[in-house]
Every structure is written in structure tokens, then in C-alpha cells.
N, C-alpha and C positions, 0 to 999 in steps of 0.2 A: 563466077565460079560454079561449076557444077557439084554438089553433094547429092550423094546418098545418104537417106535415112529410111532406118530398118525400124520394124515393128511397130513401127502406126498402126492401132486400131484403126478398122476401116470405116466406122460409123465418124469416129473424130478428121478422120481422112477427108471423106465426104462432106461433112461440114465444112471443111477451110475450102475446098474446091467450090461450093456454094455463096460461101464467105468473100469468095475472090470476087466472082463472077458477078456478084449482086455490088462491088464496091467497083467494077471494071476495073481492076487490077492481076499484077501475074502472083500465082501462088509463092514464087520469092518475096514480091513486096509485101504482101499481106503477111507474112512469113517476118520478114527483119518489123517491120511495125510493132508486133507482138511481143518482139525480144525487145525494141527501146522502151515501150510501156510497162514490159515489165523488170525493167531496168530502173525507168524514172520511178517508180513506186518502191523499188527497195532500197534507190538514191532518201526518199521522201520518205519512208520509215526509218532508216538510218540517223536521219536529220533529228526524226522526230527523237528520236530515243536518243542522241546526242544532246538534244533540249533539257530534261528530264532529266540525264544525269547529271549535266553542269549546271543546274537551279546550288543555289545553300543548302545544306543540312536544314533540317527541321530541328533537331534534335544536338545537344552541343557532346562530345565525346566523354561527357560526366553524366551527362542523363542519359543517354543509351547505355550506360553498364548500369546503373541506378533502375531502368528499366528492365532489363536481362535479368539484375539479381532479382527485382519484385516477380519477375515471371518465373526466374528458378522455384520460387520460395512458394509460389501459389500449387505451379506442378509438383509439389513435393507435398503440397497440403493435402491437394486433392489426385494423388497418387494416379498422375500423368503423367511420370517418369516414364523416357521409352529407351 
């Protein structure tokens, strides 16, 4: 398929043209490469951060309000109310 893309800087232009030509590839391959890479890294951040959410609590839902009120109580001592 043929696209047009508008408003490429031309210095970053230049660079992929260079990019190609040092990897003996056409500016389309080098081109979809760069979209699956940067596809698999926000696949792999995704993952990660699905990791991390689905670990246990730390904290059981009696001790994080037991928590909040000791934080209410300090910001009000020391007038960090905002």
C-alpha cells in the first residue's frame, strides 16, 4: 500500500533514509519494524503494570482507613490541610 505522510521533520527524515540503507532495507520495512517494537514494549509494559496490580494488598481494608485517619490527624496537627 502506498501512504502519504505529512510533516516529517527533515533531519528525522534523513535519519530513517540512512537507517534503511545501513540495515539494506526499504523505508516501509524499517518503517512497520518500528511500529511492532513499539507495539511489543507497550504490549510488555501493559503486562508489567497488570503484574503489580494483581500482587495482594499490603495493607488489609482496616488498616488503610486506620492509616488515612493517622494521616488526617498528623495533617491537621501540623496544619497541612489543603
Amino acid at each position: 500500500m502506498n501512504t502519504l505522510i505529512k510533516n516529517i521533520d527533515e533531519e528525522n527524515w534523513h535519519f530513517l533514509k540512512v537507517e534503511a540503507v545501513k540495515q539494506n532495507i526499504t523505508l516501509g520495512e524499517l518503517f512497520n519494524r518500528l511500529v511492532e517494537e513499539h507495539k511489543n514494549r507497550d504490549e510488555d509494559m501493559n503486562a508489567s503494570w497488570q503484574r503489580i496490580f494483581s500482587r495482594p494488598a499490603l495493607l488489609t481494608k482496616e488498616e488503610a482507613k486506620r492509616m488515612h485517619k493517622a494521616i488526617e490527624s498528623f495533617r491537621r496537627e501540623f496544619s497541612f490541610e489543603g
